[in-house]
Backbone as ProteinMPNN parsed JSONL, in Angstrom:
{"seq_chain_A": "XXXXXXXXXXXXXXXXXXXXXXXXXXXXXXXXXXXXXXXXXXXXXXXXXXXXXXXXXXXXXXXXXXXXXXXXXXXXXXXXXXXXXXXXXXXXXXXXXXXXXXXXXXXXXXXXXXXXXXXXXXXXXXXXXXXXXXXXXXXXXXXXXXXXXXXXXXXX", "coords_chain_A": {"N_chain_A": [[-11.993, -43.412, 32.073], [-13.871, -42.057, 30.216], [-13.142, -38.984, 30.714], [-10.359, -39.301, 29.72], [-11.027, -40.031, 27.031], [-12.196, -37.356, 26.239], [-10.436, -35.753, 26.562], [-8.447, -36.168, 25.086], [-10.062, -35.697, 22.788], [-10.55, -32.896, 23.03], [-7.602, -31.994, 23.037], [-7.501, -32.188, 19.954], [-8.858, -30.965, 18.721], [-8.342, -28.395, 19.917], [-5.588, -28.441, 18.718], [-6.113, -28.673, 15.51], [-7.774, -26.211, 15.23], [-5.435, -24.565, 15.791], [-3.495, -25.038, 13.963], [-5.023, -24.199, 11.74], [-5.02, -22.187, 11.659], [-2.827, -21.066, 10.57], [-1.835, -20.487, 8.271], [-2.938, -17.888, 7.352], [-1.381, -16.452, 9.55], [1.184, -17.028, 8.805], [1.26, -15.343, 6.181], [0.616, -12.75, 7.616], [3.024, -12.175, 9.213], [4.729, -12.628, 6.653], [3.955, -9.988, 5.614], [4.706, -8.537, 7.472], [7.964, -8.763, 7.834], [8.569, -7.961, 5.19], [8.181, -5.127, 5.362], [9.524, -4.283, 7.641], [12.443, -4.739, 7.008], [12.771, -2.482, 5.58], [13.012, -1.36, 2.587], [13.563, 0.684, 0.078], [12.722, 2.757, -2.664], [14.526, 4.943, -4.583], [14.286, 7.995, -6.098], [15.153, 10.807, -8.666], [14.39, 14.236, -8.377], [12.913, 15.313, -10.109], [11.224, 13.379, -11.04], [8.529, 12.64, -9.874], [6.489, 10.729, -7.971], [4.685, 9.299, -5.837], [3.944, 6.95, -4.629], [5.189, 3.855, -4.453], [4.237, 0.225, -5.391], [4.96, -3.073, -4.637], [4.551, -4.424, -7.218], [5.082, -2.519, -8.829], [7.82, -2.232, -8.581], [8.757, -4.604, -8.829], [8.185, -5.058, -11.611], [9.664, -2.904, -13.295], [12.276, -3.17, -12.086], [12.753, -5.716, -12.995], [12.777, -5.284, -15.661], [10.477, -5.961, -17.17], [8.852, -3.223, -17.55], [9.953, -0.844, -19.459], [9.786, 1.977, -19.775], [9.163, 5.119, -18.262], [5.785, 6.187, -17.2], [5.596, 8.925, -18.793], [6.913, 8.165, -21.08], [9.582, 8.441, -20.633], [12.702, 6.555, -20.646], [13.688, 3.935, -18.803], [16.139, 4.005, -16.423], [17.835, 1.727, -14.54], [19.491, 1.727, -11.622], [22.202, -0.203, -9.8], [23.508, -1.976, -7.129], [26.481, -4.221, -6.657], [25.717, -7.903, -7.589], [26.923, -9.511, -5.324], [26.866, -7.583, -3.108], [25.054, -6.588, 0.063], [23.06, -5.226, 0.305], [21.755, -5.414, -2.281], [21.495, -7.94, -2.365], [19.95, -8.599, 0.012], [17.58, -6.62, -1.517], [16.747, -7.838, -3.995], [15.683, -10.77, -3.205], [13.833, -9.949, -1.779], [11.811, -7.836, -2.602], [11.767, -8.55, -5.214], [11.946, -11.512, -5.874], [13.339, -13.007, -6.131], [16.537, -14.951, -6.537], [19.878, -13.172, -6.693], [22.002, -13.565, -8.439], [19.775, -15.037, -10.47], [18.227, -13.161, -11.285], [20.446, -11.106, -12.52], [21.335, -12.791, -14.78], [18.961, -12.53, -16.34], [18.645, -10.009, -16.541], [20.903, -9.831, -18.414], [20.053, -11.153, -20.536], [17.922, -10.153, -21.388], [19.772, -7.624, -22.187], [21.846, -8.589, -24.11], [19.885, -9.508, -26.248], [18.891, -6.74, -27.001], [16.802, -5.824, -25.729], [16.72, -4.262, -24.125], [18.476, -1.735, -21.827], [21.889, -2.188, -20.298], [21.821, -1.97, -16.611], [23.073, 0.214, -14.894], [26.027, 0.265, -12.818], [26.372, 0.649, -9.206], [29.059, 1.38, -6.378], [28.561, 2.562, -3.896], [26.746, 4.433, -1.56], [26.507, 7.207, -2.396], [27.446, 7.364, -4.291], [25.949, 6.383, -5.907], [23.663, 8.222, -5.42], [25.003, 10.02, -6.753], [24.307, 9.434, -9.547], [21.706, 9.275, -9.76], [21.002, 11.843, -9.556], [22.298, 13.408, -11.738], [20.866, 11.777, -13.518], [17.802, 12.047, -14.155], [15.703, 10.116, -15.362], [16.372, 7.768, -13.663], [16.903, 5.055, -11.192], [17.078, 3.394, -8.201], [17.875, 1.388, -5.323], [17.543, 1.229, -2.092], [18.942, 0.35, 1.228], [17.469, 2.473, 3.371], [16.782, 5.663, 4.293], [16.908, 8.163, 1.863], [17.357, 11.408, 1.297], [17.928, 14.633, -0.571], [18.649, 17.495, -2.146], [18.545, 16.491, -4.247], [17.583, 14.285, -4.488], [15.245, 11.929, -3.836], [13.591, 9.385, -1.46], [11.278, 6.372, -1.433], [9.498, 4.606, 0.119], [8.948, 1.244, -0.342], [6.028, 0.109, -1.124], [3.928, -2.62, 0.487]], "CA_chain_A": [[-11.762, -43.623, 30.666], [-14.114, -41.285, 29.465], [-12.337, -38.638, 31.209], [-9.246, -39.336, 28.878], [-11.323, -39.505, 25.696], [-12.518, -36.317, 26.372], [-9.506, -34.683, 26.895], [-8.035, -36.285, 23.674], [-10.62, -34.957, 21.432], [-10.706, -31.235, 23.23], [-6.838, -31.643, 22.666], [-7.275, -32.369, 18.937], [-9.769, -29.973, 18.29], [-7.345, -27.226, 19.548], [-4.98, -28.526, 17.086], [-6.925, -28.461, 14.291], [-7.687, -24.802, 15.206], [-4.032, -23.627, 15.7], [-3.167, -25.489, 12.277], [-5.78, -23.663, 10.507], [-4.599, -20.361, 11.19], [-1.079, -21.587, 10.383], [-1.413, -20.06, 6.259], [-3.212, -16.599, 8.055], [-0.272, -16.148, 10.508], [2.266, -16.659, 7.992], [0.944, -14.217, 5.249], [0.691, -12.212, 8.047], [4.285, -12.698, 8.936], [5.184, -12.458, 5.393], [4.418, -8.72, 5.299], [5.819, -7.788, 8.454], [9.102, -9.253, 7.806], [9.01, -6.841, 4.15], [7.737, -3.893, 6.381], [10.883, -4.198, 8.587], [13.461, -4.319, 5.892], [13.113, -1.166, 4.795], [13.326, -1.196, 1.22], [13.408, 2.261, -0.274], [13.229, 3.511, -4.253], [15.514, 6.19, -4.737], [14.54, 8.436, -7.391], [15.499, 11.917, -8.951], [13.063, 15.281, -7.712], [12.175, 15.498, -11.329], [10.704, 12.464, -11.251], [7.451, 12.737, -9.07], [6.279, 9.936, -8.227], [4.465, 9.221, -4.785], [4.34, 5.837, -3.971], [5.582, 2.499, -5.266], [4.044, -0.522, -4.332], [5.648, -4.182, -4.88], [4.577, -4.857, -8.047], [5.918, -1.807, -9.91], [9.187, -2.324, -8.161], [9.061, -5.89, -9.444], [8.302, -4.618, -13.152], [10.68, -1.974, -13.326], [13.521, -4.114, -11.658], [12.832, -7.189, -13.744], [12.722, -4.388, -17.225], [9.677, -5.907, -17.71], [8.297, -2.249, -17.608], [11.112, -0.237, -19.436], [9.65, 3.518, -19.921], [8.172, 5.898, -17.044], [4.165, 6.728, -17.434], [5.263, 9.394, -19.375], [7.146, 7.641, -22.183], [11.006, 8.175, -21.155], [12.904, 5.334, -20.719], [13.993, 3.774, -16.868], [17.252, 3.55, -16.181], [18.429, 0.868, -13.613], [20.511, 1.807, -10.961], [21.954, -1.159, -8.354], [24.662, -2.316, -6.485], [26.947, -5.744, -7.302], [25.599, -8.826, -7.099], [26.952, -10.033, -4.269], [26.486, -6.532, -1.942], [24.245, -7.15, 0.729], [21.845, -4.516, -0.064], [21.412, -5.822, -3.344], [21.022, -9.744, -1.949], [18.296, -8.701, 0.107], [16.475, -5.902, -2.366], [16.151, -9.183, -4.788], [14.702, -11.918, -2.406], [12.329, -9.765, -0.912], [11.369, -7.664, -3.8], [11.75, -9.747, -6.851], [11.163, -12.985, -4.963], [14.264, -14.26, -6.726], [18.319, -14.45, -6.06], [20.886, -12.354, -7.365], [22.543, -14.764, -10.01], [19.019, -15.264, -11.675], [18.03, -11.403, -11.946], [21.592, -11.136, -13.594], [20.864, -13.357, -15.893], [17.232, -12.612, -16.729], [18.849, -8.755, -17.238], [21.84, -10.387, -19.48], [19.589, -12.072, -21.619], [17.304, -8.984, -22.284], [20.339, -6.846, -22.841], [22.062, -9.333, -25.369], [19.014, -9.46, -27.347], [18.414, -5.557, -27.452], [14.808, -5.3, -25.394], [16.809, -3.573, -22.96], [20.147, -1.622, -22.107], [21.776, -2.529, -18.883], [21.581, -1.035, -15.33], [24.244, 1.136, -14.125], [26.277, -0.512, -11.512], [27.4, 1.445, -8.635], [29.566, 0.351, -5.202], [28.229, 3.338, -2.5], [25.204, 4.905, -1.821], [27.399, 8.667, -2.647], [27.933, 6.867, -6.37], [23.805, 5.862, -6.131], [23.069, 9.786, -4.95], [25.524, 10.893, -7.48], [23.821, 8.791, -10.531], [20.107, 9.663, -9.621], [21.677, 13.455, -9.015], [22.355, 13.276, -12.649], [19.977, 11.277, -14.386], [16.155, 12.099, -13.859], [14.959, 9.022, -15.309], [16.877, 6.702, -12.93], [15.471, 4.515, -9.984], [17.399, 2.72, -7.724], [17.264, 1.002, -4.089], [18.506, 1.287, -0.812], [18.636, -0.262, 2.641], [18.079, 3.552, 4.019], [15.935, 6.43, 3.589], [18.07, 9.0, 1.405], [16.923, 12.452, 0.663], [18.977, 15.706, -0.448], [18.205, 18.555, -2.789], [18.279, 16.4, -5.721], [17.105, 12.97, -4.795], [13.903, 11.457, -2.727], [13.191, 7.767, -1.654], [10.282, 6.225, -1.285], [9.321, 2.942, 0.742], [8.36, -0.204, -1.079], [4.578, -0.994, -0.341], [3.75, -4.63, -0.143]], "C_chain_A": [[-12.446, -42.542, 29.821], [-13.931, -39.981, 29.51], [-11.287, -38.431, 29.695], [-9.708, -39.511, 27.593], [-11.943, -38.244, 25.475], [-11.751, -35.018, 25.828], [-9.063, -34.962, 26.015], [-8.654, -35.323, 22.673], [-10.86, -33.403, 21.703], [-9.05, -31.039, 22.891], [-6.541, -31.231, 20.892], [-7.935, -31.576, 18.607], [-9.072, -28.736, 18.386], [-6.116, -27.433, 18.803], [-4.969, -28.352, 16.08], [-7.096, -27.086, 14.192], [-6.347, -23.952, 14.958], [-3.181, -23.904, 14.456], [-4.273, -24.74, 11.168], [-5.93, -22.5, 10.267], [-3.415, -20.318, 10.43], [-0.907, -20.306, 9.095], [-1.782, -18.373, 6.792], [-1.835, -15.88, 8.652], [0.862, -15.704, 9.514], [2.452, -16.176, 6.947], [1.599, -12.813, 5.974], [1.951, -11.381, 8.771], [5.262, -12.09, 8.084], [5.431, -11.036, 5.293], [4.927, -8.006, 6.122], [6.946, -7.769, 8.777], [9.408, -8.061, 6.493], [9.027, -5.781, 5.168], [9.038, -3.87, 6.862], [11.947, -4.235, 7.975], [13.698, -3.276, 5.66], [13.589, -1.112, 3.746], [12.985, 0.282, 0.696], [13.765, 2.089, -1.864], [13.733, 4.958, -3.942], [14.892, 6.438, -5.939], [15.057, 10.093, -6.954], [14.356, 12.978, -8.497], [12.772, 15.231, -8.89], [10.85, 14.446, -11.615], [9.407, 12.402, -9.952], [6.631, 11.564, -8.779], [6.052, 9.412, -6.547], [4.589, 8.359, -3.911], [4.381, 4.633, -4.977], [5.536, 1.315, -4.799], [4.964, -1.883, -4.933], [5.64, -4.734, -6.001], [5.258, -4.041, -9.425], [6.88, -1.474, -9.613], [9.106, -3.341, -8.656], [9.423, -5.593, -11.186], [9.153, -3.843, -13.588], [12.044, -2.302, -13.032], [14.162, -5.219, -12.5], [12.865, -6.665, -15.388], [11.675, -5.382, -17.655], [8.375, -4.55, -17.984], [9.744, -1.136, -18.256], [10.814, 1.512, -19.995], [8.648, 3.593, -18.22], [6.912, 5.819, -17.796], [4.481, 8.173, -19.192], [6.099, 9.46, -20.726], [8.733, 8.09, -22.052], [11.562, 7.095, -20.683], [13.825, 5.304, -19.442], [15.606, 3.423, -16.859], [17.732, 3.318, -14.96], [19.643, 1.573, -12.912], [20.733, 0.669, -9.771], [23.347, -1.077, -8.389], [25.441, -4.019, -7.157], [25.955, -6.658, -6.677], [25.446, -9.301, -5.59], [27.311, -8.754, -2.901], [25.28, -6.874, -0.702], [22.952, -6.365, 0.814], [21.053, -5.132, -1.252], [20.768, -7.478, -3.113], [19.305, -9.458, -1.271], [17.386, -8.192, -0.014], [15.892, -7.1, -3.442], [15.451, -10.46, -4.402], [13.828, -11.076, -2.178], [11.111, -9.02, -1.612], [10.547, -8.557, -4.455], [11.57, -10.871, -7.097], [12.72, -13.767, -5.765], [16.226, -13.766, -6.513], [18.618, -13.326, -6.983], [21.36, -12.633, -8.9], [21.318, -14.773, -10.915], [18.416, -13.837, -12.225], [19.053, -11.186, -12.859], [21.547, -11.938, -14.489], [20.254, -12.86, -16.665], [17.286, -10.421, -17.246], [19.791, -8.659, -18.205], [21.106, -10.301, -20.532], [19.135, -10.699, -22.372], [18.091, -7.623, -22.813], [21.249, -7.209, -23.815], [21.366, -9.21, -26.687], [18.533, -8.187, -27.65], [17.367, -4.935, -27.155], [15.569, -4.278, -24.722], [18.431, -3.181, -22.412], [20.228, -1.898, -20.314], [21.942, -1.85, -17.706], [22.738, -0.613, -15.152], [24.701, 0.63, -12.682], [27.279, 0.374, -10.736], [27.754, 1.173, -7.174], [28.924, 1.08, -3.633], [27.008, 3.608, -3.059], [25.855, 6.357, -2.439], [27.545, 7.73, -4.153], [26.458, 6.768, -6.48], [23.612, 7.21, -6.208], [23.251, 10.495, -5.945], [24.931, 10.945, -9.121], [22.41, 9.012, -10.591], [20.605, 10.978, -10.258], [21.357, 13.888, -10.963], [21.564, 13.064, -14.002], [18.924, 11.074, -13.685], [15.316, 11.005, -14.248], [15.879, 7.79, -14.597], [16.524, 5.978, -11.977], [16.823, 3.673, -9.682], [17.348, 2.292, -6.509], [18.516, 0.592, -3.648], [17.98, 0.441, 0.216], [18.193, 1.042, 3.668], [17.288, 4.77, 3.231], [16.823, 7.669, 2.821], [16.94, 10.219, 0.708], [17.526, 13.743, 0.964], [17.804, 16.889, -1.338], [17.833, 17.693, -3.864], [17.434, 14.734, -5.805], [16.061, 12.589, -3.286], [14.016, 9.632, -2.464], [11.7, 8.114, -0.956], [10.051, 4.669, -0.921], [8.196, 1.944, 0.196], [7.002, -0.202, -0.425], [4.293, -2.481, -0.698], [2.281, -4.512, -0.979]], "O_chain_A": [[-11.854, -42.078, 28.847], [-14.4, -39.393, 28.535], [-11.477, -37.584, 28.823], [-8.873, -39.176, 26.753], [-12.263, -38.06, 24.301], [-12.015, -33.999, 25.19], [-8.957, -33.902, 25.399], [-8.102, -34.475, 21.972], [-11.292, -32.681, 20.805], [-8.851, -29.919, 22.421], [-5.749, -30.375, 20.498], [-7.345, -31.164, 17.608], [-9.005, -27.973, 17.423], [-5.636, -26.449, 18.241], [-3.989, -27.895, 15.491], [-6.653, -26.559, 13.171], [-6.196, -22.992, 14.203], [-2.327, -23.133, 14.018], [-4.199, -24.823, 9.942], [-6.497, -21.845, 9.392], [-3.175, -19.39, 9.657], [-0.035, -19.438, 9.062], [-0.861, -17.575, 6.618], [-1.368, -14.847, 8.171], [1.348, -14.583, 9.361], [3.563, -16.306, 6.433], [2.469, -12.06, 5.538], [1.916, -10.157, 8.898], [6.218, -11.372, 8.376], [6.544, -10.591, 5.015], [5.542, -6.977, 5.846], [7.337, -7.081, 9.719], [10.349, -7.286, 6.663], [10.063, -5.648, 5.82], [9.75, -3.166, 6.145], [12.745, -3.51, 8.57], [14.869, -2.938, 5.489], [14.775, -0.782, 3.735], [11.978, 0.854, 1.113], [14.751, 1.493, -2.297], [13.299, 5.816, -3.173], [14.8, 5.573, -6.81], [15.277, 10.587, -5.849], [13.282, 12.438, -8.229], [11.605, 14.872, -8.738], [9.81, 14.687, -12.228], [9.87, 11.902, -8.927], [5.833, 11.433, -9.707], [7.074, 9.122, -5.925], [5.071, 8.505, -2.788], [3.751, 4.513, -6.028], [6.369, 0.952, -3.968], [5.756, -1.558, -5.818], [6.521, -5.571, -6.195], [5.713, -4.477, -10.483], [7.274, -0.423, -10.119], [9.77, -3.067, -9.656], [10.464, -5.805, -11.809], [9.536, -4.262, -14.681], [12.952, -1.766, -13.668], [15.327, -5.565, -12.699], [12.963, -7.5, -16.287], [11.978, -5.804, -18.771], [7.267, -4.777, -18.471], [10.507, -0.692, -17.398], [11.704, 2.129, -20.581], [7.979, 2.845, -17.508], [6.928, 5.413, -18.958], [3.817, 8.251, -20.226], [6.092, 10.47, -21.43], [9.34, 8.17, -23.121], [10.702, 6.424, -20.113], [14.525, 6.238, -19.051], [16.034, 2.416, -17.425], [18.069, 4.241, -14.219], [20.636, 1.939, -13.54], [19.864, 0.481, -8.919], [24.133, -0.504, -9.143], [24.888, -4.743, -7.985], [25.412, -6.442, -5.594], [24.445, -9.445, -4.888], [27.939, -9.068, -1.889], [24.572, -7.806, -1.086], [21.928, -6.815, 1.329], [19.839, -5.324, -1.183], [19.777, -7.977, -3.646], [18.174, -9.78, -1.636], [16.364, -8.463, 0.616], [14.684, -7.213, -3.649], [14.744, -11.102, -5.179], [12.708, -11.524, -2.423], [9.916, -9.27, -1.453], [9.424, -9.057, -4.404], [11.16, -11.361, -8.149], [12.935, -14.978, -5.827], [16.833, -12.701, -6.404], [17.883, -12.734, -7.773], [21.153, -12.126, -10.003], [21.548, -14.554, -12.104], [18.21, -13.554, -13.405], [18.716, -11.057, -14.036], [21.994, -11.307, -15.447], [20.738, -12.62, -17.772], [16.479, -9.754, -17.893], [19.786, -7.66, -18.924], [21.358, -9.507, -21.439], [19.591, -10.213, -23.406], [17.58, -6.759, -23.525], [21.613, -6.277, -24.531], [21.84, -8.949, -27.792], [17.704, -8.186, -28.561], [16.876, -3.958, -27.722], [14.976, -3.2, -24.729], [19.383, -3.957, -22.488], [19.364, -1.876, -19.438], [22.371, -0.731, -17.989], [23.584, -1.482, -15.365], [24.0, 0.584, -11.671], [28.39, 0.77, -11.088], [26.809, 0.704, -6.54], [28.813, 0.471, -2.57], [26.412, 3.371, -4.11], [25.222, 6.456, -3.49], [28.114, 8.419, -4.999], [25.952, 7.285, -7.476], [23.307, 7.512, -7.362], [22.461, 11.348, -6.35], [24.972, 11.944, -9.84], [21.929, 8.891, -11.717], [20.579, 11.1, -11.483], [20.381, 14.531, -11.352], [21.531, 13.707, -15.051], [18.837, 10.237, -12.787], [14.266, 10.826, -13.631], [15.969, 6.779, -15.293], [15.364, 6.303, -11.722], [17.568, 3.301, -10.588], [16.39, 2.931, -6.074], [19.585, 0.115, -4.029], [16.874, -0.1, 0.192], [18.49, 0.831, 4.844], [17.16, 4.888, 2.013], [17.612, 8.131, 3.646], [16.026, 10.023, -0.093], [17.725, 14.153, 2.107], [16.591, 17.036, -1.188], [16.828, 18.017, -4.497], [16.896, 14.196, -6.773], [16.197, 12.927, -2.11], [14.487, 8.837, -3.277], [11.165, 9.073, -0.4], [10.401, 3.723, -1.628], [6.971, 1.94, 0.317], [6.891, -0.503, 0.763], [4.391, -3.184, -1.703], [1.799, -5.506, -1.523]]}, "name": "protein", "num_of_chains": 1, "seq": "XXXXXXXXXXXXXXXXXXXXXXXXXXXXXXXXXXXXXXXXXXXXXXXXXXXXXXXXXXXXXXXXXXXXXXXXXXXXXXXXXXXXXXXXXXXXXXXXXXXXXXXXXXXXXXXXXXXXXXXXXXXXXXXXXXXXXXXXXXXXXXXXXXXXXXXXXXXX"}
């Protein structure tokens, strides 16, 4: 008998342990699942700009940041809605769907904070729209770099 209460409470005890890494693990998890995505900012060579970690891809995405550092103004480049680059640059990003980013960039271009992103169907229409416009920023599934345009991989 005491045998089998033994072995109960050395079972429960490693329970308790492997449940209390549980929130550790799955942080841990968390960023190696971004990491493996491969999220990339696309910008223009004019635009210099070394690395970009998760939160000023969030701000810049969400036009709650709507000029560069050095006071010109960001212009949005993405794909539709329902593209699959675009589905999962907004969950993993922006932490939020498709439908409510479109919205939440409606609203602020209704009311005038903010004009709206440039919507384009290839990455050769993305290349061609950076190519063009030096204050532009947009994101890929895919590292893209020519004469005129650089990416740069999301840090968490």
């Amino acid at each position: 008998m005491n045998q089998l209460v033994v072995m109960i409470v050395l079972f429960l005890s490693l329970c308790s342990v492997a449940f209390s890494n549980t929130d550790q693990t799955n942080a841990e998890l968390a960023d190696l699942a971004l990491a493996s995505q491969s999220i990339y900012v696309v910008l223009n060579r004019a635009r210099s700009q070394e690395k970009i970690d998760i939160g000023i891809a969030n701000r810049l995405f969400s036009l709650r940041q709507l000029t560069w550092p050095d006071g010109h103004p960001v212009q949005l480049v993405c794909f539709p809605d329902s593209n699959a680059v675009h589905v999962k640059f907004s969950k993993a990003v922006l932490d939020i769907f498709p439908y409510q980013l479109r919205k939440h960039w409606d609203r602020l271009v209704y009311t005038g904070v903010a004009t709206a992103p440039k919507q384009v169907r290839t990455d050769q229409q993305l290349i061609h729209t950076i190519t063009h416009n030096a204050d532009a920023i947009a994101y890929s599934n895919k590292e893209i770099s020519d004469d005129n345009v650089y990416s740069i991989q999301i840090l968490p």
